[in-house]
VEXDREN-2710 file (C-alpha; in Angstrom, 1 decimal):
% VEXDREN-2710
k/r/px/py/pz
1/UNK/-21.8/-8.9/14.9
2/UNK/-24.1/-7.3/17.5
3/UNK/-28.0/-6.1/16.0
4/UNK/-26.6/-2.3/18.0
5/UNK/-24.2/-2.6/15.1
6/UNK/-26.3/-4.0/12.4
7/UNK/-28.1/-0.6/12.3
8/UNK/-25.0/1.5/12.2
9/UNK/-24.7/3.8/9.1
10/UNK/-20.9/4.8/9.7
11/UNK/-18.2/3.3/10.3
12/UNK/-17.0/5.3/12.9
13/UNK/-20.2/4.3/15.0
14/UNK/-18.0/0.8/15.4
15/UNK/-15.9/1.2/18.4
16/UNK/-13.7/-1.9/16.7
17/UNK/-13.5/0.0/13.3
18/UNK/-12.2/3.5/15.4
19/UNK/-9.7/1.3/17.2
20/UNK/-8.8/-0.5/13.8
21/UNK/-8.6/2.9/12.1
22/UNK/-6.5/4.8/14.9
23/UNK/-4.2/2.0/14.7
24/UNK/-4.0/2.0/11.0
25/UNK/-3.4/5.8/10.9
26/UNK/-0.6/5.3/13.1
27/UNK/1.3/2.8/11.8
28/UNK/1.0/4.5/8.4
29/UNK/2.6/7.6/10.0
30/UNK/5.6/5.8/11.4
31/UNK/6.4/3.5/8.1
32/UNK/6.2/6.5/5.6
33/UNK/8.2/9.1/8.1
34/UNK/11.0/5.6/8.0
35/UNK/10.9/4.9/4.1
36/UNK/11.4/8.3/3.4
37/UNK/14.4/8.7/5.6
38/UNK/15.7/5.5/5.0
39/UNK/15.4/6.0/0.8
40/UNK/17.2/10.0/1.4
41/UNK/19.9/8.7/3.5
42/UNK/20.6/5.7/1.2
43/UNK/21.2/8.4/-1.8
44/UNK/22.8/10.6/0.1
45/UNK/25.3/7.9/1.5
46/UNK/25.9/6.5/-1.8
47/UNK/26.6/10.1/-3.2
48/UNK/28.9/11.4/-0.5
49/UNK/31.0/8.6/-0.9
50/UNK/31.4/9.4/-4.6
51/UNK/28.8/7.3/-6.8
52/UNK/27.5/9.1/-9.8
53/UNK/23.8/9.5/-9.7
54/UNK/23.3/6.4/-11.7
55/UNK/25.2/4.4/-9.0
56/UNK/23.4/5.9/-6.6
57/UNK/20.0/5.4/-7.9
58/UNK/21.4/1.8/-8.3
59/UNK/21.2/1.9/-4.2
60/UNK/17.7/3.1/-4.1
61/UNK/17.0/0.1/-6.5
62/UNK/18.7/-2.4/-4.3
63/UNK/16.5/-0.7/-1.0
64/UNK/13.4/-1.6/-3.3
65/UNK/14.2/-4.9/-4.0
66/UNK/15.1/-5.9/-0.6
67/UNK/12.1/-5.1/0.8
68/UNK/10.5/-6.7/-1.6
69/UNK/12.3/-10.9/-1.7
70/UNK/10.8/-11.3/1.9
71/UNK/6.9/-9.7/0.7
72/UNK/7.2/-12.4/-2.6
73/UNK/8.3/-15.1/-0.9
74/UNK/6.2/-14.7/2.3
75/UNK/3.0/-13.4/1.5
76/UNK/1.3/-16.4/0.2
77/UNK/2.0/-18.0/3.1
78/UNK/0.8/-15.0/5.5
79/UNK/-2.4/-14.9/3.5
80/UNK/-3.0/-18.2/5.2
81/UNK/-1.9/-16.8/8.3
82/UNK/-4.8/-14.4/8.3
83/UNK/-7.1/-17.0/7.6
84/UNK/-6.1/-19.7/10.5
85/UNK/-4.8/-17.3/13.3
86/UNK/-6.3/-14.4/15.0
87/UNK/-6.0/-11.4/12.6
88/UNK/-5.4/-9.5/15.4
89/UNK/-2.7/-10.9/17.0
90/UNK/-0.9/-11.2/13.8
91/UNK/-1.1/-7.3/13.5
92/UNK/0.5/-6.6/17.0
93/UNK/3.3/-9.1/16.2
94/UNK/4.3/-7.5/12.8
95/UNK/4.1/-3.7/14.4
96/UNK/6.2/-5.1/17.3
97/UNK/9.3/-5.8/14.7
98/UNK/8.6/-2.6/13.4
99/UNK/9.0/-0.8/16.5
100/UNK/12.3/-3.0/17.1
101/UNK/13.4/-1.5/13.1
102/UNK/12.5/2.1/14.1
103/UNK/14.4/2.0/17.6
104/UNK/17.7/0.3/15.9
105/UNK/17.5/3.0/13.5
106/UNK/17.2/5.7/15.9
107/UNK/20.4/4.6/17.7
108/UNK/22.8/4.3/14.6
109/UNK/21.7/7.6/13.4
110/UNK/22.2/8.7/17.3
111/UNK/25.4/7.4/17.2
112/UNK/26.2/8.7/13.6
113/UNK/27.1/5.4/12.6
114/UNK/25.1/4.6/9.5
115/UNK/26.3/2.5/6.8
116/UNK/24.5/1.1/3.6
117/UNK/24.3/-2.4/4.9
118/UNK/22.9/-1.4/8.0
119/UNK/19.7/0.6/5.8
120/UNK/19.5/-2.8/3.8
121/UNK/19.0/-5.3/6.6
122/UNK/16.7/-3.1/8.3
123/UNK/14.9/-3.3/4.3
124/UNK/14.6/-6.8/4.6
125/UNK/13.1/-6.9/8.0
126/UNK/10.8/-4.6/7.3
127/UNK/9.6/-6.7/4.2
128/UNK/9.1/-9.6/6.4
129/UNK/7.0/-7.3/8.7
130/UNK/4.8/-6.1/6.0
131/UNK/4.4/-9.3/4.5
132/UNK/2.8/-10.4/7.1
133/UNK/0.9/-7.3/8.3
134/UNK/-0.8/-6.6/5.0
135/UNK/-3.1/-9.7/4.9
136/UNK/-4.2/-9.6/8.4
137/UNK/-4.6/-6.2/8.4
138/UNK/-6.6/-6.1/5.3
139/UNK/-8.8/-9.2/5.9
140/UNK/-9.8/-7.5/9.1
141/UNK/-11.5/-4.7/8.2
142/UNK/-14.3/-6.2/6.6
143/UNK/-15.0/-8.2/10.1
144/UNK/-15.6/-4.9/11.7
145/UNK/-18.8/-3.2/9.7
146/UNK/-21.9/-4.3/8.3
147/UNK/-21.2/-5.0/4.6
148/UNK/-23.5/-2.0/3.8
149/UNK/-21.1/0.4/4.9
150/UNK/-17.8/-1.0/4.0
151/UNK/-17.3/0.5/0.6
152/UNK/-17.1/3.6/3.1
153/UNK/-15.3/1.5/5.7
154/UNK/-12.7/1.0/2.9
155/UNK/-12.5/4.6/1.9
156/UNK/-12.1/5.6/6.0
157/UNK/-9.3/3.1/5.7
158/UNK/-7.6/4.5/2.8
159/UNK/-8.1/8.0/4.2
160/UNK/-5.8/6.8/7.0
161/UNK/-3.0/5.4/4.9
162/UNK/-3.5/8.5/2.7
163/UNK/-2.9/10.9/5.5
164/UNK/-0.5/8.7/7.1
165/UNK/1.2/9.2/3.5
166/UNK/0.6/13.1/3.7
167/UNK/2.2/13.7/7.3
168/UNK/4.3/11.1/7.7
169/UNK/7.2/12.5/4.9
170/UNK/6.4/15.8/6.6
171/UNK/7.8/14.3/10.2
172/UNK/10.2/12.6/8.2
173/UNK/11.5/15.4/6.4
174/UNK/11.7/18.2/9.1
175/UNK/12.4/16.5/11.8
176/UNK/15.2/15.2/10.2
177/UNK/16.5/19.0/9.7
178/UNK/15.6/18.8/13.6
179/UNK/17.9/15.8/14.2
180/UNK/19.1/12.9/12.1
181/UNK/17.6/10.3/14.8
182/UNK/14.0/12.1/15.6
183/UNK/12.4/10.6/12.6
184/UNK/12.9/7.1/13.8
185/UNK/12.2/7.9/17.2
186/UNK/8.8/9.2/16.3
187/UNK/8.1/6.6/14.4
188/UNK/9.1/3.7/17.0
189/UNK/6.3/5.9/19.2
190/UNK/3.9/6.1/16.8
191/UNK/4.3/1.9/16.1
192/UNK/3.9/1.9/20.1
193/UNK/0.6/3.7/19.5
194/UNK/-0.9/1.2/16.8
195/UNK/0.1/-1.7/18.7
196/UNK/-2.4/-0.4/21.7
197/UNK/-5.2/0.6/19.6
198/UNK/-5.0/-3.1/18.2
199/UNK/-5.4/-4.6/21.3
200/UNK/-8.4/-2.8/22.2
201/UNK/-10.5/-4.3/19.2
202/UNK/-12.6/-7.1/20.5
203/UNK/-12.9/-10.6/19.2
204/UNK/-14.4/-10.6/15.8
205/UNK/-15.5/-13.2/13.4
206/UNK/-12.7/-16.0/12.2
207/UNK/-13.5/-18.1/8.9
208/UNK/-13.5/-22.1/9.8
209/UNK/-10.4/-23.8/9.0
210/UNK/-10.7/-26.6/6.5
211/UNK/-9.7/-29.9/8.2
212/UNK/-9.8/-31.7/5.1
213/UNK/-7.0/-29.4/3.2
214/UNK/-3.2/-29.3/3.7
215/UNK/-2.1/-25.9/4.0
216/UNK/-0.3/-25.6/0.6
217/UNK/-3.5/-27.0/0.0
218/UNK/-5.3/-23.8/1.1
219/UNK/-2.7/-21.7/-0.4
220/UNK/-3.2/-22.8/-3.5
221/UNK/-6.9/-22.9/-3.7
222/UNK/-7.0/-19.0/-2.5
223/UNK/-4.4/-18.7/-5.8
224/UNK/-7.0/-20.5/-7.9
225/UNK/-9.7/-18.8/-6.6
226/UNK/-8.0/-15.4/-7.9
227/UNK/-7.2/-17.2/-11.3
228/UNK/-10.6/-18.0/-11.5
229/UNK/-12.5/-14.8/-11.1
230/UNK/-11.1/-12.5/-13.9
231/UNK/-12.7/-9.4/-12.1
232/UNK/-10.1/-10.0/-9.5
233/UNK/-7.7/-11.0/-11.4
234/UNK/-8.1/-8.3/-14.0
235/UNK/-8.0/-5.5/-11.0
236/UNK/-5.6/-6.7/-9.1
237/UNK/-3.1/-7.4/-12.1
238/UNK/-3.9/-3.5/-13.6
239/UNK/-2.2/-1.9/-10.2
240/UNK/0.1/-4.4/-10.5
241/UNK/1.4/-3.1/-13.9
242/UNK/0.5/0.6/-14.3
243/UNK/2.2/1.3/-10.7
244/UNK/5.3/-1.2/-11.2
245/UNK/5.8/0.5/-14.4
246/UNK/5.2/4.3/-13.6
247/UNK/6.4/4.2/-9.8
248/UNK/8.1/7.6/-9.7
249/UNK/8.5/7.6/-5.8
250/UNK/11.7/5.8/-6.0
251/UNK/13.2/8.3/-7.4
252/UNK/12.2/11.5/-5.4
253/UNK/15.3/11.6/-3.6
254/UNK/17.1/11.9/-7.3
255/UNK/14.6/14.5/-7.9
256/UNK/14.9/16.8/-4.8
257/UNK/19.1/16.9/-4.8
258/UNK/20.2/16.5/-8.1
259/UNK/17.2/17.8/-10.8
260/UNK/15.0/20.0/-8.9
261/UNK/17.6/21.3/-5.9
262/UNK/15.0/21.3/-2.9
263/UNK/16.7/19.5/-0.1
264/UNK/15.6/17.8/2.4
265/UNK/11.9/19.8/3.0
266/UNK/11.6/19.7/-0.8
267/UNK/11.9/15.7/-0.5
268/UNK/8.8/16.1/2.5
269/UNK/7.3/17.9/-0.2
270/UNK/7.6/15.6/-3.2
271/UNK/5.9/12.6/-0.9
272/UNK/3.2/14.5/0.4
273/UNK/1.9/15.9/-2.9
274/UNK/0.2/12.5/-4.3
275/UNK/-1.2/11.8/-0.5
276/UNK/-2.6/15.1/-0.6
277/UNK/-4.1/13.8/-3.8
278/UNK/-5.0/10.9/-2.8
279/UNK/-6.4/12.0/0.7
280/UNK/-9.3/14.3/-0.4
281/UNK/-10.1/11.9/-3.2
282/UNK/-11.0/9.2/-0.2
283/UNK/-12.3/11.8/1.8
284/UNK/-14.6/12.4/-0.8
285/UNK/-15.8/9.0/-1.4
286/UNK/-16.5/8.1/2.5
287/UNK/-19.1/10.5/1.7
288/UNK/-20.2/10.2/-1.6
289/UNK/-19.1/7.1/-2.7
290/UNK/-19.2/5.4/-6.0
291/UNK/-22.2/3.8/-7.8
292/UNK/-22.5/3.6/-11.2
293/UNK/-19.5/2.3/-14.1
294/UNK/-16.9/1.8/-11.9
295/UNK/-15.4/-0.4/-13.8
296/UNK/-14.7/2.5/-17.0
297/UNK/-13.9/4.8/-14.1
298/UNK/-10.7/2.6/-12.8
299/UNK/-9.4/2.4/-16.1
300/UNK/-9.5/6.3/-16.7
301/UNK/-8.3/6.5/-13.8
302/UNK/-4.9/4.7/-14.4
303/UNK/-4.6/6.7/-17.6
304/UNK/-4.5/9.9/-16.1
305/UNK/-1.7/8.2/-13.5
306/UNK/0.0/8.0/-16.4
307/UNK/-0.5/10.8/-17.9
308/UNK/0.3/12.7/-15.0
309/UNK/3.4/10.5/-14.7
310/UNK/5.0/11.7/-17.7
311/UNK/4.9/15.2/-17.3
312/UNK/6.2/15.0/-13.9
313/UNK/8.9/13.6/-15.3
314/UNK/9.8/15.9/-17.8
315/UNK/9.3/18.8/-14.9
316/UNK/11.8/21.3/-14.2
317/UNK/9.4/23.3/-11.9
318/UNK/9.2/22.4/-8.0
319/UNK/5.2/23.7/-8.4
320/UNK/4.5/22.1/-11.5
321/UNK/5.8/18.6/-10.5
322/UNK/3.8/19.0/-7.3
323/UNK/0.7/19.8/-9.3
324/UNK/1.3/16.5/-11.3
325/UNK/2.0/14.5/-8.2
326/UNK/-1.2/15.7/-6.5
327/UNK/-3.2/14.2/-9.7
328/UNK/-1.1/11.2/-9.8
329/UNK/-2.7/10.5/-6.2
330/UNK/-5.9/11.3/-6.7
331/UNK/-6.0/8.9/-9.6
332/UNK/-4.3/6.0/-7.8
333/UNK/-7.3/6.7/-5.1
334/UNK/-9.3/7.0/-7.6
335/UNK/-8.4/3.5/-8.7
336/UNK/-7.5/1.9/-5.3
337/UNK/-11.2/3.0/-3.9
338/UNK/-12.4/1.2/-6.6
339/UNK/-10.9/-2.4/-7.0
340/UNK/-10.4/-2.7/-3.0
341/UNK/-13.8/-2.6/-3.0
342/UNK/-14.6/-5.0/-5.6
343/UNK/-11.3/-7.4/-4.2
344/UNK/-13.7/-7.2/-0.8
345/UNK/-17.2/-7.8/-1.8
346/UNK/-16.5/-10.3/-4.9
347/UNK/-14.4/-12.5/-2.6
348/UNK/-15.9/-15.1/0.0
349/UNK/-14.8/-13.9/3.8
350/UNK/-13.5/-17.6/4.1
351/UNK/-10.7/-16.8/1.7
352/UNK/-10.2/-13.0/2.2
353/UNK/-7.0/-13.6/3.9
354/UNK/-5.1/-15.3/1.1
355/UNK/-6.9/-13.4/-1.4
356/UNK/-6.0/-10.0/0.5
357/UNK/-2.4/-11.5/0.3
358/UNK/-2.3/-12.3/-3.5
359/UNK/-3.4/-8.6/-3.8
360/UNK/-0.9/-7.3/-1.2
361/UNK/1.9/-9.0/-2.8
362/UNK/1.0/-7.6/-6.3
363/UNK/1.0/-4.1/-4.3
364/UNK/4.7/-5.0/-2.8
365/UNK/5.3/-6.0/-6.3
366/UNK/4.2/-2.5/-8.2
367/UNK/5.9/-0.6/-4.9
368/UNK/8.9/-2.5/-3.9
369/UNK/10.1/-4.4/-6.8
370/UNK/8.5/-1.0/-9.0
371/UNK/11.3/1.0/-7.0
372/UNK/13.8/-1.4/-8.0
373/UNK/13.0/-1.4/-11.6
374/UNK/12.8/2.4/-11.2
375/UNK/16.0/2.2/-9.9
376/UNK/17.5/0.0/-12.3
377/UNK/16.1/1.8/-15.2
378/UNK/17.4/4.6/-13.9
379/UNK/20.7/3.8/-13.6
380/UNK/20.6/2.9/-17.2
381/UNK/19.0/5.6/-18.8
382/UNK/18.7/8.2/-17.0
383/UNK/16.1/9.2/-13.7
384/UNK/14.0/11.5/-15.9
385/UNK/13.8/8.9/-19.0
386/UNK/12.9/6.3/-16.4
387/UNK/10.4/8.2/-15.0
388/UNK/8.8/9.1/-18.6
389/UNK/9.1/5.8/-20.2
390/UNK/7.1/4.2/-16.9
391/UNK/4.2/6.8/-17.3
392/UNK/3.8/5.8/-20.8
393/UNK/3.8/2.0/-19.9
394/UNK/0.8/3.0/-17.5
395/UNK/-0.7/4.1/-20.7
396/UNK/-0.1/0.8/-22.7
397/UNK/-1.5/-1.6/-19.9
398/UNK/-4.6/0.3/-19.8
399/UNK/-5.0/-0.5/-23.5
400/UNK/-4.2/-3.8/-22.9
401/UNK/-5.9/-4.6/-20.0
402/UNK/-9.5/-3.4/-21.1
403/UNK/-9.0/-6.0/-23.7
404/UNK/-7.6/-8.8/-22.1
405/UNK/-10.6/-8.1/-19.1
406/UNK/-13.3/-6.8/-21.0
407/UNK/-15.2/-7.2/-17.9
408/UNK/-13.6/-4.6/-16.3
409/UNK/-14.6/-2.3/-19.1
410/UNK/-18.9/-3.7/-18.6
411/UNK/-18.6/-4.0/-14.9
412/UNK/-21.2/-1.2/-13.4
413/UNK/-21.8/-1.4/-9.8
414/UNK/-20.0/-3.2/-6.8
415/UNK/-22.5/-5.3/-6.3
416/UNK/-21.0/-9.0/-6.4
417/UNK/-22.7/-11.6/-8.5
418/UNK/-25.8/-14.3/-7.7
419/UNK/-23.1/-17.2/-7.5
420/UNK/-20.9/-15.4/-5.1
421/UNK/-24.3/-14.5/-2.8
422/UNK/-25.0/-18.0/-3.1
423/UNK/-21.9/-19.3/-1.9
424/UNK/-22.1/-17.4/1.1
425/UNK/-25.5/-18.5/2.0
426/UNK/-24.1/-21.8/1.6
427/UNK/-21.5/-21.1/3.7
428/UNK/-23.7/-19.9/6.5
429/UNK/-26.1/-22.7/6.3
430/UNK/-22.8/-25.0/7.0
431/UNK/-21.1/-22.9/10.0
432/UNK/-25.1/-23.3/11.0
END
């Protein structure tokens, strides 16, 4: 990293970090404006040809946990893609498949020829793309700024999968009132998009490769590495709880046809409201980010998720279930701000690939496998009793988790600790 960017006090003053975050912003836009479209004509397919809406949730469930195989069985590995192989290059590939996804999509819907097995192998490619695309992503970012500036780097970040999250159900949701097959074709563009801005990030620091470890080898020791540090640990495993648990977003499409009667736009609505939520909460924080007791302040934070959660689902009001999803995202920013920034400074750069992945795949776990159980649960009990009984679990793992990682519950500041400092001044002194 240059001394020109050394001084910088933003992270927008990085040319790499503007290409990085135009390209993250994009690709956002064209997954969520997909996922939503894929999830309402999954429903509605499974509906029109005469499943209850049990059996249909059922489908959503199966979407979920297709998506989700490739992301568990593939992410380890991928982490230590992102550590041996240009991060970069790794990105383009992944967006690549995702353009091929979008444009296939685009055609059957073209040719009104959509069928539930076509939505659930285009699931499981997608998985493998993500799965892939998380920890490279991820691990790059913190390549790109001086490490004074990337808790706001992270929040910039999140602010562009936030408002990839706000407009990208919008383009979704009306366009598909504009044409069944404009969606994907957007969103093929938009992948088109990201793939340039990637390839105009210059060459950027790549950990040394351990010659003396076998790849499972590596693998593991980024595994063991998470085991070991119980701030890690403890973070990454309360997201992966509270949002497997209380995932509501599964079930919007149950919600906008069959419970709250809003169509279509009323499904674009549903999505956007926690990314609104969620967006002004990182917004805020690139700004004024946080300081002091972060640790107290994630765990609050998943409460009110929770809490949120469960009057949602008890909601018969489109405005007052929007009001509750906007507070469910600002609390899962709330909390996301805070333990991707401790995931990135606590962890040495030479294992932020396979620890990025470890966190990603508890992410795919809470969102893609969460959708399944959502599903699942669902179908047997109920979409509103499914949706309650997660919020409250949120509840219960805060509970549990602020005993199980009282450190989480004494943590103050991001700051990492002396051994961590000393490690990488050790690992410096080697690469020297």
């Amino acid at each position: 990293m240059s001394d020109e960017q050394q001084t910088e006090r933003h992270p927008f003053h990085v040319a790499n970090f503007r290409a990085y975050w135009v390209s993250r912003l994009s690709m956002t836009l064209a997954q969520y404006a997909m996922l939503l479209i894929i999830g309402w004509q999954t429903y509605n397919i499974a509906r029109d040809s005469g499943m209850s809406v049990g059996g249909a949730s059922g489908q959503l469930a199966l979407i979920g946990l297709l998506q989700f195989a490739p992301l568990f069985f593939l992410t380890p590995f991928a982490g230590l893609a992102a550590d041996r192989f240009d991060r970069r290059n790794t990105g383009r590939i992944t967006v690549l498949l995702q353009l091929a996804c979008a444009a296939v999509l685009a055609w059957v819907t073209w040719q009104d020829a959509m069928t539930l097995p076509v939505l659930f192998s285009i699931a499981v490619a997608l998985g493998i793309a993500r799965a892939f695309a998380g920890p490279a992503l991820s691990a790059l970012a913190p390549n790109l700024v001086p490490k004074v500036i990337l808790p706001n780097a992270i929040a910039l970040s999140s602010i562009a999968w936030q408002v990839g999250m706000i407009v990208g159900p919008a383009l979704g949701g009306y366009f598909y009132v504009v044409d069944q097959a404009l969606p994907y074709a957007i969103a093929a563009a938009l992948f088109l998009v990201s793939i340039i801005s990637l390839s105009l990030i210059g060459k950027v620091p790549q950990p040394a490769v351990r010659k003396d470890q076998r790849p499972i080898g590596q693998v593991i020791d980024g595994l063991h590495y998470v085991w070991r540090n119980k701030m890690v640990l403890g973070a990454i495993t309360l997201d992966l709880f509270a949002v497997f648990l209380a995932g509501a977003t599964a079930l919007f499409p149950v919600y906008a046809r069959d419970i709250l009667d809003v169509g279509a736009p009323g499904l674009s609505q549903l999505a956007m409201a926690p990314a609104i939520g969620a967006a002004l909460t990182a917004l805020i924080f690139s700004f004024r980010p946080l300081k002091s007791n972060v640790g107290p302040k994630m765990l609050w934070a998943v409460f009110v998720f929770g809490l949120a959660t469960i009057i949602f689902g008890f909601s018969t009001s489109m405005p007052l279930s929007l009001a509750m999803l906007f507070i469910v995202g600002a609390a899962d920013m709330f909390s996301v701000y805070i333990r991707q920034s401790l995931i990135q400074l606590h962890t040495p750069d030479d294992k932020r690939g396979r620890v990025s992945s470890v966190s990603l795949l508890t992410i795919s776990a809470s969102n893609e496998f969460g959708d399944f159980f959502s599903g699942s649960l669902a179908f047997l009990i109920g979409p509103v009793a499914a949706v309650v009984t997660g919020g409250a679990g949120a509840i219960v793992t805060v509970a549990l988790w602020s005993r199980i990682f009282p450190v989480l519950r004494t943590t103050k500041t991001f700051d990492p600790p002396e051994e961590l400092l000393d490690h990488h001044s050790d690992t410096r002194s080697q690469e020297a």
